[in-house]
N, C-alpha and C positions, 0 to 999 in steps of 0.2 A: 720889353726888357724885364729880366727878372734881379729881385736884391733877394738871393737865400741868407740863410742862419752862416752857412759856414760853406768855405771852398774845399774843393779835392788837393791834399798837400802832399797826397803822391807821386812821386813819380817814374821812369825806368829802376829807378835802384831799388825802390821799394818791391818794384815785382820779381827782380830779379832774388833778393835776398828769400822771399817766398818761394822762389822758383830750386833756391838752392838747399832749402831745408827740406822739400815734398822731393829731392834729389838722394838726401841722406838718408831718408827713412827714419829719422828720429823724431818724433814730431811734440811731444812733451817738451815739460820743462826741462833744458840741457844747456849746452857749453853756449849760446846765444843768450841764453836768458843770463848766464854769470857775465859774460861781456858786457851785455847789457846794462847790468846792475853796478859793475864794479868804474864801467866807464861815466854813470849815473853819477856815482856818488863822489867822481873826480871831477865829475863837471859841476855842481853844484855843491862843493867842496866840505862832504859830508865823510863823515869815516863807513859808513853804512848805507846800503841802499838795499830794501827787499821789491824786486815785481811780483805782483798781483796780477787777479784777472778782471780786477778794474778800479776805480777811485773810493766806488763804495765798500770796495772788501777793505780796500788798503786803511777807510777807516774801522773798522769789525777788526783786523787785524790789528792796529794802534791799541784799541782799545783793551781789545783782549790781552793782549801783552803787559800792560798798567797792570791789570787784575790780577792776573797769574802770578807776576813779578811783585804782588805785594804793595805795588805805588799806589792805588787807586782801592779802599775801600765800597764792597757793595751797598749802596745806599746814601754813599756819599751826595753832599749837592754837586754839580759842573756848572756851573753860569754859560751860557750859550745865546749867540745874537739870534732876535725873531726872524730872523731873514735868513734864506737859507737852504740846499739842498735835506731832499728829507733822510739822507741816509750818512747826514750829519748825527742825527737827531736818533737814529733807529737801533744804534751800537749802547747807547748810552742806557736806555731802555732797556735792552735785553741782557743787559749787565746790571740791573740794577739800580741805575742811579734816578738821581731825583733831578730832573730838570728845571733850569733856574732861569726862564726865558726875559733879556732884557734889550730895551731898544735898541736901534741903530741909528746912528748919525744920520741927517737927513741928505746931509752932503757927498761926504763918503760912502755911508752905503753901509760901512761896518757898525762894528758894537760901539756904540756911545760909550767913554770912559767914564762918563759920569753918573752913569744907569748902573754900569759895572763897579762903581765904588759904592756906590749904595746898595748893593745887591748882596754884599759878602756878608755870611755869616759864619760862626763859629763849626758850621759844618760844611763849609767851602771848602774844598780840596781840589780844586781844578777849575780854570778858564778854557776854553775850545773857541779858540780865535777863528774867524772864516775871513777870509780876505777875499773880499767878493766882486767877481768880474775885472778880475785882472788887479788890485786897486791894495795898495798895504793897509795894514792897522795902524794906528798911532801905541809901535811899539814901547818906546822910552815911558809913555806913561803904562802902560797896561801892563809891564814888566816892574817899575818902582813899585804900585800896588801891590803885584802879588807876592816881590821876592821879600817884602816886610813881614808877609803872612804864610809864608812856606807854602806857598799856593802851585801848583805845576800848571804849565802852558805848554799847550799843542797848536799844532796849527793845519786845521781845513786848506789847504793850496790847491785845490780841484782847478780849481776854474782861472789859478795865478801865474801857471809856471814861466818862470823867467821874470818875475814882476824882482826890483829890490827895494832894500831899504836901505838908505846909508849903506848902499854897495853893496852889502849882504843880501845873497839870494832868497826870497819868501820861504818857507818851507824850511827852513832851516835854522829860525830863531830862537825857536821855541825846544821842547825837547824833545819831541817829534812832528814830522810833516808828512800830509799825505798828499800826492798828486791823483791824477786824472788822465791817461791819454786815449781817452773816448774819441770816437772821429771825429766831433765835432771842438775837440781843444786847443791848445797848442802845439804839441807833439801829437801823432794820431799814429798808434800800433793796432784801430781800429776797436777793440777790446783792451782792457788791461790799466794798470795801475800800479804808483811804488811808493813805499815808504822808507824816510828817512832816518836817521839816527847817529848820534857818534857814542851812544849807551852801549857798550858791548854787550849785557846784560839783558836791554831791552831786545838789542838784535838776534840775541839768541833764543827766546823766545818766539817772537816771530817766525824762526824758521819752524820749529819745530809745530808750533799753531797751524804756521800755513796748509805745513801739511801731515794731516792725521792727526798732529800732536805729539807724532814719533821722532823717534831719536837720529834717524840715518842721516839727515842733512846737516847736523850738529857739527863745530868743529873737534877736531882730536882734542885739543885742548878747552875743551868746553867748559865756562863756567858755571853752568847752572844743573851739568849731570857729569856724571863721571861716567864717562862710556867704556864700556867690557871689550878685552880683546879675543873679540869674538863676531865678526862680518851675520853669521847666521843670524844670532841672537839681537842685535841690533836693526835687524831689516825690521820685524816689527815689534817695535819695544815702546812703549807710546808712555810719555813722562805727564800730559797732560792735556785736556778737552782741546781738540783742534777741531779742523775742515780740513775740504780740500779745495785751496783761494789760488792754485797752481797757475799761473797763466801757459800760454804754449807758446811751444819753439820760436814758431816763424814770427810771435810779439814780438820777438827775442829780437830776432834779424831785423823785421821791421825799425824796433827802435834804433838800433844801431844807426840805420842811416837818417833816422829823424834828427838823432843826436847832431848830424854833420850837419843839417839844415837850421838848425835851432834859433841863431844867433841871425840869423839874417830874416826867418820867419818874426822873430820879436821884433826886431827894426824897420819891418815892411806894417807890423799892427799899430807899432808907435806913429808911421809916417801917418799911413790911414787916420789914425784917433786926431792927430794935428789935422787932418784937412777936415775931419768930422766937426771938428770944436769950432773952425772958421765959419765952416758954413750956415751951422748952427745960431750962427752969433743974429739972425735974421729973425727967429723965433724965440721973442722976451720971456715968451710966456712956457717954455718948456724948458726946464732945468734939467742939466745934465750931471752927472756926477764927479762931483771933485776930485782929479788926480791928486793921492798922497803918493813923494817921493814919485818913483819911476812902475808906474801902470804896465803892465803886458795887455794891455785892454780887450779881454776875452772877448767883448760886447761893448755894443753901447746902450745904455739906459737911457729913459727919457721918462718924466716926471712931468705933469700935464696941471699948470697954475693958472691963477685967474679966472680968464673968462671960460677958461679949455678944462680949469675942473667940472666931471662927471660927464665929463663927452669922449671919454676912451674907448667906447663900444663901436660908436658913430666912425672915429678917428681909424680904429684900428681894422673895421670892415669897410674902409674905402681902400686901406692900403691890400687888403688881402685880392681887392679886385684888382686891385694892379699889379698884384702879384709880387708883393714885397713880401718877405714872412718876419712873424712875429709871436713876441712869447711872454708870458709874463717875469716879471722881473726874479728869476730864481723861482721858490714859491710865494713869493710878498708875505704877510703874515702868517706865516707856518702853525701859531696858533689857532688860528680861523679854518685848519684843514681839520676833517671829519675824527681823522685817525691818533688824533691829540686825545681821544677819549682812552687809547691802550696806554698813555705816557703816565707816569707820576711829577705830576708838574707844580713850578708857580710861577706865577706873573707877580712879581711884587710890585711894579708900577705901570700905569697905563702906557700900551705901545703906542704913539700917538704918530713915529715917525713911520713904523713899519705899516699903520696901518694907511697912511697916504698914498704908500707904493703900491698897496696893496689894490688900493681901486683905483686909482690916476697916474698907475706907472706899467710900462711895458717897454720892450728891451728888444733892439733889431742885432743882427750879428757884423762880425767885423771877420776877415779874411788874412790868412797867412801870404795872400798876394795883393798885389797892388788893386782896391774897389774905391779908388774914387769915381768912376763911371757909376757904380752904383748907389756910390752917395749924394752927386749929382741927382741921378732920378730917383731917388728919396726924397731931397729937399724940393725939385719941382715937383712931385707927386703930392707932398705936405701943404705946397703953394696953393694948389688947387683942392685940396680939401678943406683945408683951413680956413677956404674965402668962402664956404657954404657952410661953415659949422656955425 
């Protein structure tokens, strides 16, 4: 038997919507990618939704948007958890700012709120929440904090979609969120990415960043340019430094039918994560991570205590011969990666939780379909390595 990272959550409909856009000849961004986007931002009940061509543009996109729009001075600090995708981290940097890296909860997995209050200085202008592996932040405090100090909060949703908090969808607390629908996520358009907003201001922006930096995809009534009535002169008329973060058509299509599946995918990861945590309850000495509020449980984490700290190499190449796969947890301390030497950084206090994950943690996947068959031969597979470690 095998336990992969993630299952195939395709199915007829998905080839089909492919089948119908390699049909039309339109294969760029068009009227799928708007349905897309607009039925996005009614399902996770946002005024705004932009897709991207994937979770790390959509944060290059966030970011650049703050900029342009004035929100987000260069050189600013952001306060950001050690834990973390690197292209969290890689927007921030190429905009300038000064990275302000502080722990994480050892429990949850996120930024410690207590790391985060001692962290803010007079040159704080931003938190970059990640709510990581499915799992919320502890909003109500990390929002009291900032809104004392005119602070702006975003939010990382890569790895969350469909998690809530007090009923509100992740990704949508903050005053913007970025998602992820890499094949391996919750939604999977295979490639691609989108960002949230009800900032009419930030969302315009964005369009015009995404692509080129020109004016065509602006509304007529645009706030941030006054467009000329003139169709020529508009095709390329470029208001400010963009890309092109364009996702394609058949994302477009794709998504639409992920959308239909969405809700009963979240409830199949939740049922999963509950038989995960039962089985679990066998092994004292490996700590799993504490559901805040309602988990979309991207993964599951596993933290290696006691007698099983610094035997994760031993642990982790018995599973690979049995062909379970496994990853490290996100990049465990993102400080400790080589390419922290191109960042403008600080540590103001030692990482002490990030860096436990960092060598005694590793992270198996969880499925958009029913895997307790393969949580089963997990847990016996753990039985028998753990009785020779």
């Amino acid at each position: 038997m095998q336990f992969k990272l993630c299952d195939d959550p395709w199915g007829e409909e998905e080839l089909n919507a492919i089948r119908r856009v390699m049909d039309s000849g339109m294969y760029t961004m068009g009227q799928n990618v708007r349905a897309y986007e607009e039925q996005f931002a009614h399902k996770f009940g946002t005024k705004h939704a932009v897709m991207v061509s994937s979770g790390s543009t959509a944060n290059l996109l966030a970011i650049a948007s703050l900029v342009y729009s004035k929100r987000l001075p260069r050189g600013a600090e952001v306060i950001v958890p050690a834990v973390s995708w690197s292209t969290t981290y890689a927007p921030l940097e190429q905009y300038g700012m000064k990275l302000v890296f502080v722990d994480i909860d050892k429990d949850t997995l996120n930024m410690d709120v207590q790391a985060l209050r001692n962290a803010i200085t007079e040159k704080t202008k931003m938190v970059f929440l990640v709510n990581l592996l499915g799992n919320p932040n502890y909003f109500d405090e990390v929002f009291e904090i900032c809104q004392q100090k005119n602070i702006i909060v975003i939010e990382d949703n890569c790895e969350s979609l469909g998690a809530e908090y007090k009923g509100k969808k992740l990704g949508t607390l903050g005053l913007i969120g970025t998602f992820s629908t890499f094949y391996s996520h919750h939604l999977c358009t295979m490639e691609g990415g989108v960002v949230v907003t009800d900032d009419q201001e930030l969302y315009e922006y964005m369009l015009a960043i995404r692509a080129h930096g020109w004016t065509r995809n602006l509304p007529e009534d645009s706030s941030i340019y006054h467009k000329k009535d003139d169709p020529f002169y508009e095709s390329f008329n470029f208001i400010v430094p963009g890309y092109n973060l364009r996702p394609l058509e058949m994302e477009g299509a794709i998504g639409l039918e992920q959308l239909k599946k969405m809700d009963r995918m979240i409830a199949q990861r939740r049922e999963n994560a509950r038989y995960f945590k039962e089985k679990m309850k066998q092994f004292p000495e490996i700590r799993l991570q504490k559901e805040m509020e309602a988990s979309s449980w991207f993964g599951f984490s596993l933290v290696l205590e006691g007698r099983l700290k610094g035997k994760r190499s031993q642990i982790v190449e018995g599973l690979r011969h049995a062909q379970v796969e496994t990853r490290p947890i996100v990049a465990g301390n993102f400080t400790r990666n080589k390419v922290i030497e191109y960042m403008d950084y600080s540590i103001p206090a030692p990482l002490v939780n990030a860096d436990e994950i960092h060598d005694n943690g590793f992270f198996i996947g969880n499925h958009s379909k029913n895997n307790f068959a393969e949580i089963d031969y997990f847990t016996e597979t753990m039985q028998g390595i753990l009785s020779e470690v």
